[in-house]
MARROPA-727460 format. One record per residue (C-alpha): x, y, z. Coordinates in steps of 0.1 Angstrom, whole numbers, padded with zeros to 4 digits, always signed. Layout:
BEGIN
XYZ ...
//
This chain:
BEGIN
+0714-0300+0025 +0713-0287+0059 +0723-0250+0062 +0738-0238+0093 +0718-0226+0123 +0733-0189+0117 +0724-0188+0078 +0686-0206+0089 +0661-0180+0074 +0644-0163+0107 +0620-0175+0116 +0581-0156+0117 +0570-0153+0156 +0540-0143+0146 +0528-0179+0130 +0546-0196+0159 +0530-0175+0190 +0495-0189+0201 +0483-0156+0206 +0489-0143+0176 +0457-0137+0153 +0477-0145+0119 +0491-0184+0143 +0458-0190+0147 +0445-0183+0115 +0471-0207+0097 +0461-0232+0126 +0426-0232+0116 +0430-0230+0082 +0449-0263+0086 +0423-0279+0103 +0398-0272+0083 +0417-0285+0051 +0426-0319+0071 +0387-0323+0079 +0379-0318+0047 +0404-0342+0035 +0392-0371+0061 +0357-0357+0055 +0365-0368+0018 +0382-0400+0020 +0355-0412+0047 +0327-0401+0027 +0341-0420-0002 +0348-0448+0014 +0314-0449+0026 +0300-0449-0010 +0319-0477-0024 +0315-0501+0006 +0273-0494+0004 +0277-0495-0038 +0296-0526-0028 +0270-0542-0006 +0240-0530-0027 +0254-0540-0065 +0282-0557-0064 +0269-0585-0036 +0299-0578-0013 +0295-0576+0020 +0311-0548+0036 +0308-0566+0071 +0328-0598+0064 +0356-0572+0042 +0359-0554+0076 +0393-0570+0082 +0403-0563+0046 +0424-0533+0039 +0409-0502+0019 +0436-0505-0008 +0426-0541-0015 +0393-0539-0006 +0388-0514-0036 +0408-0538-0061 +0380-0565-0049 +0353-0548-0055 +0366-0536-0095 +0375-0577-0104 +0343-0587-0085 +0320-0559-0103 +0338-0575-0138 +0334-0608-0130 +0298-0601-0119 +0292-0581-0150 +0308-0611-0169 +0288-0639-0150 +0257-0622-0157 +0258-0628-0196 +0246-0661-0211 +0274-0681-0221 +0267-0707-0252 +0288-0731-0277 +0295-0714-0308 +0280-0742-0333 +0306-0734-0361 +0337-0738-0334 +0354-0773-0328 +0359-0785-0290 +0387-0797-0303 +0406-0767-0314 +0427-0754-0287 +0428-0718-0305 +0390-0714-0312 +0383-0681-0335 +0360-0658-0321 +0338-0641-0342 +0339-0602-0349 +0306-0601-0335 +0321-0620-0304 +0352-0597-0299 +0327-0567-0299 +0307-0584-0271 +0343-0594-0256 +0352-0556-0250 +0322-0549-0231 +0321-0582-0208 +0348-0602-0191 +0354-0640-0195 +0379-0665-0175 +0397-0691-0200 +0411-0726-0191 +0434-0743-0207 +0427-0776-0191 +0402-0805-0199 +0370-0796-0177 +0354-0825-0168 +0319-0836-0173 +0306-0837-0138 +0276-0821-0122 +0296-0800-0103 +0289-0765-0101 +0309-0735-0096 +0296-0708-0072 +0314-0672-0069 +0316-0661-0036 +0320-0628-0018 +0355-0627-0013 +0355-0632-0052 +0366-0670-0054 +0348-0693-0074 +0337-0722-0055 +0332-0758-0068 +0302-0775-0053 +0280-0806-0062 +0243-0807-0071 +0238-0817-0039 +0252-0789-0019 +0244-0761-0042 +0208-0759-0027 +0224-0762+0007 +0249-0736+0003 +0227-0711-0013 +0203-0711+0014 +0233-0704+0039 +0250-0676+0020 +0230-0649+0001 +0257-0634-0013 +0268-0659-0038 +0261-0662-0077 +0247-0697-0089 +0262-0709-0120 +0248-0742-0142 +0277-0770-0141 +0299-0769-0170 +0285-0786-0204 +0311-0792-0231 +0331-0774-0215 +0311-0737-0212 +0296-0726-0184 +0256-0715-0183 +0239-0693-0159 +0210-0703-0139 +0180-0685-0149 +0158-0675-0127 +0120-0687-0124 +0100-0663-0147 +0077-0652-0116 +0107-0637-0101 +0117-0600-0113 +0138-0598-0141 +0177-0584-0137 +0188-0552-0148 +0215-0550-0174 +0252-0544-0162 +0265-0513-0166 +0275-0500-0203 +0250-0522-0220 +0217-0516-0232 +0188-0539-0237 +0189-0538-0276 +0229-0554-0269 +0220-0581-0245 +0192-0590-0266 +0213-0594-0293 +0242-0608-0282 +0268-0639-0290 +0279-0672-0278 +0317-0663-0263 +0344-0696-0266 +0369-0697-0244 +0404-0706-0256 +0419-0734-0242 +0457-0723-0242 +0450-0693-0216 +0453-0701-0179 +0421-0702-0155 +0438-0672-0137 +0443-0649-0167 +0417-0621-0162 +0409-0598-0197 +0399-0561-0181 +0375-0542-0203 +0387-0507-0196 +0354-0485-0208 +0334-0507-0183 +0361-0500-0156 +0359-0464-0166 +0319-0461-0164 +0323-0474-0130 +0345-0449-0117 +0326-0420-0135 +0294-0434-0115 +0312-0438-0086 +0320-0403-0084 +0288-0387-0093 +0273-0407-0066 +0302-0394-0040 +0299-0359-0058 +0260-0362-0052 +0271-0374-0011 +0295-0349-0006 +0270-0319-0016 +0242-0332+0008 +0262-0336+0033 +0275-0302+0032 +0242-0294+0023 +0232-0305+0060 +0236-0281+0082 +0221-0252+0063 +0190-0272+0058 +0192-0280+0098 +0191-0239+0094 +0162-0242+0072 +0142-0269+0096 +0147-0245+0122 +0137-0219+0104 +0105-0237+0091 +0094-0248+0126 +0098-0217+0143 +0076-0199+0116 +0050-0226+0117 +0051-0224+0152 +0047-0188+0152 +0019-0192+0129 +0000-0213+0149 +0001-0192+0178 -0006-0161+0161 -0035-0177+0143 -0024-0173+0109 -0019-0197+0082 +0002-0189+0050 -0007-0207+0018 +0026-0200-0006 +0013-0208-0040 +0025-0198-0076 +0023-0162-0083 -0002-0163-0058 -0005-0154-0015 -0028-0165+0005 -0037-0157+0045 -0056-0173+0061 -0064-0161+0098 -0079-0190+0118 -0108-0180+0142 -0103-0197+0178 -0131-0204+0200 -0117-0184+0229 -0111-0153+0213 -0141-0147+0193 -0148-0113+0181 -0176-0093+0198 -0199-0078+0175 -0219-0048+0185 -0252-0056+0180 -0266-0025+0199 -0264+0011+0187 -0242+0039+0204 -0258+0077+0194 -0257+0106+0203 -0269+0143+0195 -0245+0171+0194 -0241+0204+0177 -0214+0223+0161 -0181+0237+0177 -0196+0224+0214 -0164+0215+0235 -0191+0185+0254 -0196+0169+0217 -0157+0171+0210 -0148+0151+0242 -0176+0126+0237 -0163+0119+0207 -0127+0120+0212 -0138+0094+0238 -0159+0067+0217 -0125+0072+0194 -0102+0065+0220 -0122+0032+0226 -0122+0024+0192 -0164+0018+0194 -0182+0026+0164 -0212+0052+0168 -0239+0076+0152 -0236+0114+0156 -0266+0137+0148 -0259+0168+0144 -0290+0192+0149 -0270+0224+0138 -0274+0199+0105 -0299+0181+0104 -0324+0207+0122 -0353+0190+0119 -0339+0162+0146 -0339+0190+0175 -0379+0180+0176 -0368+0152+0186 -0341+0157+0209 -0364+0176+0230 -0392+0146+0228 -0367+0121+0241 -0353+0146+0268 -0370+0177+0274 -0345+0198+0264 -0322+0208+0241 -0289+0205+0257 -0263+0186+0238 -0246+0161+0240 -0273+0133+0249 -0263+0097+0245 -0283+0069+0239 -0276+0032+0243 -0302+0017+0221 -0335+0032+0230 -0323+0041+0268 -0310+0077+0271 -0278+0074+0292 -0268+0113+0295 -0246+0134+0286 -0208+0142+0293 -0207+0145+0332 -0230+0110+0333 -0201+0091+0309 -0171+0106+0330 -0184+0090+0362 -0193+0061+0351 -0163+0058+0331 -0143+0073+0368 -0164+0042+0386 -0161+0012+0362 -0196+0010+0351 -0190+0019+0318 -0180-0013+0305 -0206-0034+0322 -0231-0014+0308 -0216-0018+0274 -0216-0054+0278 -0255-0053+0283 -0257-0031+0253 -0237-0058+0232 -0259-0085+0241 -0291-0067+0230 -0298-0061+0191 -0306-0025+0185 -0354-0023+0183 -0369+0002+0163 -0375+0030+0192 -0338+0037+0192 -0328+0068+0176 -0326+0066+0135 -0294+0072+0118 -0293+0102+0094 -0301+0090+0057 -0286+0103+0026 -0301+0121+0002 -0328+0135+0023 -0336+0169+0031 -0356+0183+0059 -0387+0202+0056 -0394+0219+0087 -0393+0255+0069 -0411+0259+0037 -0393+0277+0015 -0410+0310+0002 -0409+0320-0034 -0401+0356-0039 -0430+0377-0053 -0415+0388-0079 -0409+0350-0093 -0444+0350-0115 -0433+0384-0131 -0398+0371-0138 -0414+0338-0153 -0435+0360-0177 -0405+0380-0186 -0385+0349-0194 -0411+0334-0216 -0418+0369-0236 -0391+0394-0235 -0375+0390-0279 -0339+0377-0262 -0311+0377-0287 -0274+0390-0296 -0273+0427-0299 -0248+0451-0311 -0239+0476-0290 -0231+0507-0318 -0212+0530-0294 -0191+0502-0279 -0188+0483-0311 -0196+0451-0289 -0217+0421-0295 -0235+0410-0265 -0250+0381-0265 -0292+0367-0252 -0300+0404-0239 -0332+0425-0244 -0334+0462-0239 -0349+0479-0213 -0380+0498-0231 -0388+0459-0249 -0392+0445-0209 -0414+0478-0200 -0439+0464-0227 -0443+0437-0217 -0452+0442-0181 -0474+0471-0191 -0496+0449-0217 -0491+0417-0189 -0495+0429-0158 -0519+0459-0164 -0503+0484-0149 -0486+0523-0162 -0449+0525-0176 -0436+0539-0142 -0447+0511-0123 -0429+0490-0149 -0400+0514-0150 -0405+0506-0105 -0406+0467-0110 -0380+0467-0132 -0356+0483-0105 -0367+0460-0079 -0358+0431-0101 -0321+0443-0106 -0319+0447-0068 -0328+0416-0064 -0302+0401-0089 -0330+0390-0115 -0316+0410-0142 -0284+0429-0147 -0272+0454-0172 -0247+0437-0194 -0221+0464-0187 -0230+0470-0151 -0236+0505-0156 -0269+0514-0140 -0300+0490-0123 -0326+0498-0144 -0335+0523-0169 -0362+0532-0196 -0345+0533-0229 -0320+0513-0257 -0299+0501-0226 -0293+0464-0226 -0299+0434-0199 -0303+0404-0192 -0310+0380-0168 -0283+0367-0144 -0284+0327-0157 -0275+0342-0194 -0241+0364-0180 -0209+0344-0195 -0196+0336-0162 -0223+0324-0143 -0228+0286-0161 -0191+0279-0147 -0196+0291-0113 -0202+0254-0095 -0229+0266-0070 -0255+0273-0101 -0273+0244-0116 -0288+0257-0143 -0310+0281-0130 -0310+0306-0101 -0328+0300-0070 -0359+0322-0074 -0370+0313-0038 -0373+0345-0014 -0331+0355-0008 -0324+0347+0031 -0303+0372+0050 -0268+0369+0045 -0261+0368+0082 -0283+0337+0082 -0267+0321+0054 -0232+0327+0067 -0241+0313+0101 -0255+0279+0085 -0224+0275+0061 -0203+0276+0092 -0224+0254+0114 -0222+0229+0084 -0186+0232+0073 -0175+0227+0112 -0197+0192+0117 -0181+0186+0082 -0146+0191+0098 -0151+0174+0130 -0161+0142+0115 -0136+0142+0086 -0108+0161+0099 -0079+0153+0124 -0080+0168+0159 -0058+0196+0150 -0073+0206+0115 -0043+0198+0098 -0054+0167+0079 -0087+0166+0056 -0102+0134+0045 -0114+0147+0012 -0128+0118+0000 -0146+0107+0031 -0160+0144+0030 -0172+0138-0010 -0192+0111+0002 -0207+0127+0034 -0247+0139+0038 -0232+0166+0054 -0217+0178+0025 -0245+0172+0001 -0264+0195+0021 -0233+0224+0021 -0236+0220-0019 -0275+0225-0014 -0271+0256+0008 -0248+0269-0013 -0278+0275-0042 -0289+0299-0013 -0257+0324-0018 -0272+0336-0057 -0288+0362-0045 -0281+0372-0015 -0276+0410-0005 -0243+0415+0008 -0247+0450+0012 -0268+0448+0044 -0234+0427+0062 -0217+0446+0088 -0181+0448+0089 -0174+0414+0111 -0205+0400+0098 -0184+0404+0064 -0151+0396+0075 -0165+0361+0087 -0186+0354+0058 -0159+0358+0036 -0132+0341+0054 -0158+0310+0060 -0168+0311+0026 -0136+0310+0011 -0121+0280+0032 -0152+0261+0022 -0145+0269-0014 -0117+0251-0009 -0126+0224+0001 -0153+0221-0027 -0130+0228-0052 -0103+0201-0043 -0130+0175-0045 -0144+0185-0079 -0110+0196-0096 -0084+0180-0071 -0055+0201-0059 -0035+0214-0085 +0002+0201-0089 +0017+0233-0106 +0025+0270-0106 +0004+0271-0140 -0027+0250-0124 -0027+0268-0093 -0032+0299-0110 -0063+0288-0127 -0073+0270-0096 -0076+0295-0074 -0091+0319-0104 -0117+0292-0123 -0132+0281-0093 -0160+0301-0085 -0193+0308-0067 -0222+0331-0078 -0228+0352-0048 -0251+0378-0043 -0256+0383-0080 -0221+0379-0091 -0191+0356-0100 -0165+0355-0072 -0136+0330-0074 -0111+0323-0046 -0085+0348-0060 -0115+0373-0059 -0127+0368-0020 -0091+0368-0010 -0071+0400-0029 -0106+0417-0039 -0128+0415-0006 -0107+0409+0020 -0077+0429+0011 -0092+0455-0001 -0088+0448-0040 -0051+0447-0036 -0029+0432-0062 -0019+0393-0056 +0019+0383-0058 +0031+0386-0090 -0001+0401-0104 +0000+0436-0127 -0038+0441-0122 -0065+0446-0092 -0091+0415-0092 -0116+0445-0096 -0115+0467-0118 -0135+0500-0121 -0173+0497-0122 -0171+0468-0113 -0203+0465-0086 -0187+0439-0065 -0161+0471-0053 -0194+0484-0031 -0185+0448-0010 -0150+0453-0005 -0134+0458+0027 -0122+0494+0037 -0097+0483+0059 -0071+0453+0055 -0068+0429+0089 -0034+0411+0085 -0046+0385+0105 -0067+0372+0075 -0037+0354+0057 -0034+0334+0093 -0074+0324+0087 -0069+0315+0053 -0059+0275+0042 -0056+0270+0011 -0057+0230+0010 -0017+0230+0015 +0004+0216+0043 +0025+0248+0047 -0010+0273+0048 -0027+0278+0089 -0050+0251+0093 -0087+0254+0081 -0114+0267+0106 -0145+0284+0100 -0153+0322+0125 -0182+0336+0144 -0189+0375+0136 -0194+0379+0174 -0155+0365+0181 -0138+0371+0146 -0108+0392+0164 -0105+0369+0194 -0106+0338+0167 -0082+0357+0142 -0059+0365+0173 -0063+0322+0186 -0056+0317+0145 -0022+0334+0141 -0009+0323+0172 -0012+0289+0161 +0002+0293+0131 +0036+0311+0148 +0040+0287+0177 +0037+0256+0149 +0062+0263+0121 +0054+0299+0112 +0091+0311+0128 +0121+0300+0138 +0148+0323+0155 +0187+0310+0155 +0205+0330+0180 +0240+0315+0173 +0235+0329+0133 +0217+0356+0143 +0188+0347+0120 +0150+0344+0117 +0131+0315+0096 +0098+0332+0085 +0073+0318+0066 +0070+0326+0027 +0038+0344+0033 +0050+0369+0049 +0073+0376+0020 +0046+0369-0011 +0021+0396+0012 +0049+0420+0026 +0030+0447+0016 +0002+0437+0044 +0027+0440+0070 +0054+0465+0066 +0088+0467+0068 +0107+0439+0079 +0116+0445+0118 +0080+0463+0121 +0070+0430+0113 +0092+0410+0135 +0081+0433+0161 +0044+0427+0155 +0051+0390+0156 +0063+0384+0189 +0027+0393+0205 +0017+0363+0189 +0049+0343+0199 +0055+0317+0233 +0078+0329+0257 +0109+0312+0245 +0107+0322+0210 +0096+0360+0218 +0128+0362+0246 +0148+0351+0216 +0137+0374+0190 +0136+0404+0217 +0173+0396+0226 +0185+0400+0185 +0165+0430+0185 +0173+0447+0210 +0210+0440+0208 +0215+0465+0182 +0233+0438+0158 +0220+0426+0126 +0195+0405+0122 +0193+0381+0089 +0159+0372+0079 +0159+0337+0058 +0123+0326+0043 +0108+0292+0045 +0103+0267+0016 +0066+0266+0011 +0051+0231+0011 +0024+0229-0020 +0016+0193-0012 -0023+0187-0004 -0031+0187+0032 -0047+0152+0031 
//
């Protein structure tokens, strides 16, 4: 029914315009379901021409001319009647030639449904003809004579024995050839065991019994085979992906060198060494001597870095005894002196010429090719100390030995305090003894015992007086509670002569700055801790801190003070994040920075102490209700009079957000304090927002407010240690008269590592 062209439905421009996106989508997806159609059929056909030619002994190229309709039919009768041909076909010896309706037996019928068979009604003769099955699925009728003839010329046709009563046998074939395969749907146990098939005489030559399972079978394998086709061929491009893929990465491989063995839950690589790129191995020695916080060294070394060339520093602010020979080698004493091997090559202005000319490298080529002798200068080796300086024992070391070994040391109780103290003696028991020991009256006993409080030997167990004849109770500094935990005593004190604090301060920094220029980045932020563990420099720090028992602080200036204390925290520092590792809570960090501590001049100081006690004056810490010293306590005649706010900018604390960690001079301590907080500021100390009107300080300022002042005194203050741009900014809010909002930094407590 044709409707009228004004009642047509519309029709939709959009799939008719070949612009359109939504035309040219239908149009492709039409294509693509037509290739895949003709992709289909093509690839089918394919299948069942080379099944054809391969099983069925059809050949494909004579069927050319044949249509695909009929050359399918050809190839199912030709598969039956091949299937059917292949089975041995004898006279049943119960059945008579002569009944022209010959039973078949159940047995028969079963073997009937999986074959085929072609019945004649007619008289066959008795002739040696034989009947040959062709390709094009006609059975040909040849004579012995022919048959050999004819099978030579075609080898595509089936040789069948001439008829004999009337059956027809199969050839078989010579036993040395190999022996056929069963047809389809029969298995060996069947053809083994199978019966002798009659042929009924009343059905025509050309009446053809189709075994449908067989029929079926075949099509089932027919299209698991073009199922099997269809998928590699689709299958084909993404492996073309895949070979390109492979080939590039092998190719890759090879050029890089690198061969990649993929094995079972397990990855090899394997880099391949080529001949013309053999790595150079130093066989010479690059050393040189330096000394601590020497800008010469620092460039050297920042220059071997740079080159990525391996080297040996000696350090003779370290290792002291190697200044002897320094000035053997050289003559002098000037630093830094580099040695290639045993040949002195110079120091800093000799490597930046021949670096500005080109002659370094050819003279580290000569190096390279000449294996380091014995006359070159000897790496430092760990675990050994120098003895240049013989250490002196104090004179009062036999006294304090007899004492020790005498003196009735027990627990006591103390009546008027109601306290048990524990491994004292009193002070009239130790007079006795050095009066019947050492020969000598009760006020020169009453004298030596003073001397040996002075010098830290003994203490009273309260801390209430030095020495005194009488009931009062001491003891000696090893048996105070606190001094087992402090991790610079090793059970016992160091009863060699005490060296002068200034001395010891000045070693600890010499020390603790070759530490941090070997195991430090270039701006001190980052601490190898664990390369620093390892180190022979810091062996000997732990060594020189024994030295610090009983030192007199007393006889430290001001500066000399201020720098001990600030170097001798930082160092704790480090110390304690290698034994205990940083802490990773509020909780830990309280007993971290109040367990760790040092015996120093007599007493226990921990890193809370040096810090709130000494250097600010014994002032509260943040969120603290008590002093770190309380009153009598002797360690208040070493506190600072006046607070420097500067400290908390010379102070790290083993966190990212804390100033970087350096070690001071007493000669420069302001300068350095001044260099310190500067640092810190032009960093990430402050930020200043003009368009909010607001200033990002860092949390200590808050937590230590007290140090400082009031908050615009303190922005105030902080713009002398400020660049340009950030002190023009800060000057503009403050001087605008507006209000300025002051916002605190997050603190970072992550480990500075």
């Amino acid at each position: 029914m044709h409707l009228p062209p004004s009642t047509k439905p519309p029709r939709d421009n959009a799939l008719f315009n070949p612009t359109s996106s939504k035309a040219t989508l239908c149009v492709h997806r039409k294509q693509y379901i037509f290739l895949f159609v003709f992709f289909f059929w093509v690839t089918k056909m394919e299948l069942i021409k080379a099944d054809a030619q391969d099983k069925l002994g059809i050949n494909v190229a004579e069927a050319n001319g044949v249509d695909d309709g009929n050359l399918v039919k050809e190839i199912i009768q030709t598969g039956l009647a091949k299937e059917n041909l292949s089975k041995s076909v004898h006279p049943s010896p119960n059945s008579n030639s002569d009944d022209p309706a010959g039973d078949i037996k159940p047995a028969q019928k079963d073997h009937q449904e999986d074959g085929f068979c072609e019945i004649e009604t007619e008289e066959e003769k008795q002739d040696s003809a034989t009947e040959i099955l062709g390709s094009d699925g006609a059975v040909k009728r040849i004579t012995s004579t022919e048959s050999h003839e004819e099978k030579e010329e075609n080898d595509d046709i089936i040789a069948v024995s001439p008829k004999t009563n009337g059956y027809i046998q199969v050839i078989q074939p010579d036993i040395h050839l190999p022996k056929p395969e069963a047809p389809p749907g029969l298995s060996p146990s069947q053809q083994q065991n199978e019966e002798v098939v009659t042929r009924s005489k009343s059905l025509s030559n050309s009446f053809t019994i189709v075994n449908m399972p067989s029929i079926g079978e075949f099509i089932k394998d027919r299209s698991n085979s073009l199922s099997a086709t269809i998928s590699k061929r689709l299958s084909f491009f993404k492996s073309d992906e895949g070979d390109d893929y492979n080939m590039n990465h092998k190719a890759n491989s090879f050029h890089s060198g690198v061969t990649e063995f993929n094995i079972s839950g397990l990855k090899v690589t394997v880099k391949l060494k080529k001949d013309d790129e053999e790595e150079e191995h130093i066989k010479g020695r690059i050393t040189f001597f330096s000394r601590s916080n020497c800008r010469d060294c620092t460039a050297v070394r920042s220059f071997f870095r740079e080159r990525g060339l391996q080297f040996v520093e000696i350090n003779i602010d370290v290792y002291r005894q190697r200044e002897k020979e320094l000035i053997e080698r050289t003559g002098n004493s000037q630093v830094p002196q580099i040695f290639f091997n045993e040949k002195l090559f110079g120091g800093l202005v000799a490597l930046n010429s021949l670096r500005n000319s080109g002659g370094f490298e050819q003279r580290l080529k000569v190096m390279l090719e000449k294996k380091c002798s014995g006359k070159a200068p000897a790496p430092p080796v760990y675990g050994f100390d120098d003895h240049d300086e013989e250490e002196l024992s104090d004179e009062m070391v036999g006294k304090v030995r007899v004492l020790r070994q005498k003196l009735p040391i027990q627990d006591r109780l103390m009546k008027m305090k109601m306290k048990i103290v524990k491994n004292c003696f009193a002070g009239n028991e130790m007079i006795e003894v050095l009066i019947r020991h050492f020969d000598c009256d009760r006020k020169k006993a009453v004298e030596i015992g003073k001397q040996l409080a002075r010098k830290h030997f003994i203490h009273h167990v309260l801390g209430e007086n030095d020495f005194e004849d009488g009931n009062h109770y001491y003891r000696f500094i090893e048996h105070e509670p606190s001094i087992p935990n402090c991790y610079n005593f090793r059970g016992s004190t160091n009863d060699n002569e005490p060296k002068p604090a200034v001395v010891v301060g000045q070693r600890l920094n010499k020390i603790m700055s070759a530490i941090l220029e070997s195991y430090a980045s270039d701006d001190r932020c980052l601490v190898d801790y664990a390369g620093i563990n390892k180190s022979e420099e810091f062996r000997r720090y732990v060594n020189l801190a024994q030295d610090l028992h009983r030192v007199d602080l007393l006889k430290l200036s001001q500066d000399e003070k201020l720098a001990f204390f600030l170097n001798l925290h930082n160092a704790m520092v480090i110390h304690a994040v290698i034994r205990l590792g940083y802490p990773e809570g509020a909780i830990d960090r309280r007993h971290f920075y109040s367990d760790f501590q040092y015996i120093v001049g007599g007493s226990p100081y921990s890193l809370n102490a040096i810090k709130n006690g000494i250097l600010r004056s014994n002032r509260r810490s943040p969120y603290s209700l008590v002093k770190p010293f309380g009153p009598g306590d002797k360690r208040l005649e070493v506190v600072l009079p006046k607070l420097n706010p500067l400290i908390h900018f010379g102070l790290c604390n083993g966190t990212r957000s804390s100033p970087t960690v350096r070690f001071f001079t007493p000669q420069g301590i302001e300068a350095e304090l001044r260099c310190a907080t500067r640092e810190f500021f032009q960093s990430n100390g402050i930020e200043v927002d003009l368009e909010k009107r607001t200033v990002y300080l860092t949390r200590i300022i808050k937590w230590f407010n007290a140090d400082f002042g009031q908050e615009k005194e303190i922005l105030r203050w902080i713009i002398n240690y400020l660049e340009a741009t950030k002190a023009g900014l800060l000057m503009h809010l403050l001087g605008d008269g507006g209000p300025v909002n002051i916002v605190y930094q997050d603190y970072d407590w992550s480990i500075n590592a």
